[in-house]
N, C-alpha and C positions, 0 to 999 in steps of 0.2 A: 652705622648699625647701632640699632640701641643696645644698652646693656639689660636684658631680661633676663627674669628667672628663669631657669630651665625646667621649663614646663611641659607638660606631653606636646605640645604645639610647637614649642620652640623645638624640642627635640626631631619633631618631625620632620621642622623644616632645615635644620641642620641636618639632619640625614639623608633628606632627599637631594640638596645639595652636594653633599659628600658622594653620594651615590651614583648624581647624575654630571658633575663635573670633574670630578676626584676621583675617579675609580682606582687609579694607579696608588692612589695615595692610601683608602684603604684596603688594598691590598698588601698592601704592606705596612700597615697595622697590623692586619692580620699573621703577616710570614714573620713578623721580626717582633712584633708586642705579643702577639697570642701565640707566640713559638710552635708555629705553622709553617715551616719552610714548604711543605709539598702543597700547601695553597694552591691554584691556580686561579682563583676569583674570591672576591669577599664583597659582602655587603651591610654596608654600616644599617643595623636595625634600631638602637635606641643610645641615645645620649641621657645620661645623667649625672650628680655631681661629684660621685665618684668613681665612673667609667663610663667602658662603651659594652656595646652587646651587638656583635658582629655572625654573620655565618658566611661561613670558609667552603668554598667546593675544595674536596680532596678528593681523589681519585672518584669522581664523578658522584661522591655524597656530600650532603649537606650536614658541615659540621659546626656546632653553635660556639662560643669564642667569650667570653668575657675577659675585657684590658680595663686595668684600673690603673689610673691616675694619679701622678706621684702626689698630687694637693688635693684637697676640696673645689671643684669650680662654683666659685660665687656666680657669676652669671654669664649671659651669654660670648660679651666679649671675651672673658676670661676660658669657655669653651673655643674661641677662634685664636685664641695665642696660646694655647695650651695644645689643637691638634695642629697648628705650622710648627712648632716648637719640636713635635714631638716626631712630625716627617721629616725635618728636617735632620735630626739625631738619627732617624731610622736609613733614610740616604745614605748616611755614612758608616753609618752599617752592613747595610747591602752590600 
């Protein structure tokens, strides 16, 4: 994967990704970063370099979420080691 800037395109395709292979994972962004425990679904909406922009099903509404990021992400890679990084913390949370 190259390293790009995150750009509306990179971010899209990082979110469509997240969205359609990861579901689990931002879901829990959402219950454990956006301090959403009664989450029941989330879906990553936009990436950029210093968060995400997530919407949370809560008791059957749709609740909008911003997680920010403990660095700056320089670029895409750094978006990919920055959100296994960050599932990987929230696991052991859970």
């Amino acid at each position: 994967m190259a390293a790009d800037p995150i750009t509306t395109a990179v971010s899209n395709r990082i979110c469509a990704h997240m969205n359609d292979d990861h579901a689990e994972a931002v879901l829990l962004y959402a219950t454990v970063y956006g301090q959403t425990p009664e989450a029941s679904a989330a879906t990553m909406v936009a990436i950029d370099p210093l968060g995400m922009d997530l919407t949370a099903e809560v008791n059957g509404a749709s609740v909008p979420l911003r997680v920010t990021f403990d660095h700056e992400l320089e670029h895409s890679e750094d978006a990919h080691t920055t959100l296994v990084r960050m599932i990987k913390t929230a696991r052991k949370k859970d």
